[in-house]
C-alpha positions in Angstrom: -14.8 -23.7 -8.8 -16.0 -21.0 -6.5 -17.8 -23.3 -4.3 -15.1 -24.9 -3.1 -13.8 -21.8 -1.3 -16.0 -20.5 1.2 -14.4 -17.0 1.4 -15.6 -16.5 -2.5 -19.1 -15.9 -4.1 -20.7 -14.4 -7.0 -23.0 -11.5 -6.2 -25.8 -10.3 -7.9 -27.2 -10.7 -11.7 -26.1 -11.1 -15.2 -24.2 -8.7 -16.2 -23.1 -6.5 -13.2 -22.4 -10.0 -11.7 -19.0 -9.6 -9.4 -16.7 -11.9 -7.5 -16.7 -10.8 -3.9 -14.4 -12.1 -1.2 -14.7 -12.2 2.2 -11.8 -11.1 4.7 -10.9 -11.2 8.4 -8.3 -8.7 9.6 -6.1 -8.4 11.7 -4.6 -4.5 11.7 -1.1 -3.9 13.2 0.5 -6.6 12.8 4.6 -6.2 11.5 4.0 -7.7 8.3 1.1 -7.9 5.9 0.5 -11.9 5.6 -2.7 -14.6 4.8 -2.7 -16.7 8.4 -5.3 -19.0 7.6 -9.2 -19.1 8.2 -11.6 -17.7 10.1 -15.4 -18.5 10.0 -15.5 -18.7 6.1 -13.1 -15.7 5.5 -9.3 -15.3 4.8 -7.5 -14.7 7.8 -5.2 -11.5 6.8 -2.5 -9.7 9.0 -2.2 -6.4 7.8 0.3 -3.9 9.1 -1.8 -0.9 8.8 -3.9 0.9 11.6 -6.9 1.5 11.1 -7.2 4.3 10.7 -9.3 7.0 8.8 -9.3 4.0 6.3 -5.6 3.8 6.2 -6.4 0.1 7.1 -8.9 -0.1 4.5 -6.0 1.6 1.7 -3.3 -0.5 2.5 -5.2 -3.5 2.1 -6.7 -2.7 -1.1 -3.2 -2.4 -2.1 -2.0 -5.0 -1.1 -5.1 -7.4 -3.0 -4.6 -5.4 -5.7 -1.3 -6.5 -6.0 -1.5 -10.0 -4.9 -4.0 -10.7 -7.5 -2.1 -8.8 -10.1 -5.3 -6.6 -10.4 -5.3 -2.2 -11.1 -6.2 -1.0 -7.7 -9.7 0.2 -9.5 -10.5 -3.3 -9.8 -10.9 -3.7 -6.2 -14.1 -2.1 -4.2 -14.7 -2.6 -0.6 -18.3 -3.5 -0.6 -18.7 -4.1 3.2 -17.3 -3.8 6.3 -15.4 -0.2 6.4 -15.3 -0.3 10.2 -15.3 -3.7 10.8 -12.7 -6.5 11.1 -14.8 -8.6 8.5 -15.0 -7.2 5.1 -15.9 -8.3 1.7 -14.3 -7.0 -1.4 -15.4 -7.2 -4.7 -13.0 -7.9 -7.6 -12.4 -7.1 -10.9 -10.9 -10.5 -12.0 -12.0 -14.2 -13.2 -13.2 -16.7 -10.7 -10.7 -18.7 -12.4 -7.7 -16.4 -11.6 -8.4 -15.8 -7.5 -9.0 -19.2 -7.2 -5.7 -20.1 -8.7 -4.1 -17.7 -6.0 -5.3 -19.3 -3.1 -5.2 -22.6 -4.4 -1.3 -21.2 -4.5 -1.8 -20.3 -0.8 -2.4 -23.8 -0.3 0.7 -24.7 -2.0 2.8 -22.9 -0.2 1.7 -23.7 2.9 0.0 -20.6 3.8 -3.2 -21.6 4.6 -4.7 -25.3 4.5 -7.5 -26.6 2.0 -11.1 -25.9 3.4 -12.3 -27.3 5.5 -9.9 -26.7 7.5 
């Protein structure tokens, strides 16, 4: 199931396995909205500067609460200073692959390949 989204993956080994996803953002925008793909990643909007990792806060927020997650249950694993980063999460394949299947339901972004 996580194959068929290229912005997912598992990383590393039985049993500290995680579910990481990969992210493009795009800071100061006026709303905090998925726009699509870009190379592999989910295209974000986030309307946060970055800066000193208010960016960074805002969108861990906002995953956490897209994904119905505790904010705990979302690390930034790389890509503090950078427009690309990759998040791990606390939460079933199953579950964010549901949500972005969602995405695709609603129009938000289309089925990859795009």
């Amino acid at each position: 199931m996580v194959a068929a989204w290229p912005c997912l993956r598992m990383e590393g080994k039985a049993p500290r396995q995680r579910l990481v996803i990969d992210l493009s953002i795009a800071p100061n925008a006026k709303r905090t909205e998925v726009v699509g793909w870009h190379d592999g990643a989910l295209r974000v909007r986030l309307a946060a500067q970055p800066v000193d990792g208010a960016a960074n806060d805002a969108l861990r927020r906002w995953l956490a609460t897209e994904l119905k997650l505790a904010q705990s249950g979302v690390e930034l694993v790389r890509g503090a200073t950078a427009r690309r980063k990759q998040w791990a999460l606390d939460s079933p394949a199953e579950h964010v692959c549901h949500w972005l299947e969602g995405l695709v339901q609603s129009g938000l972004i289309t089925p990859w390949p795009p």
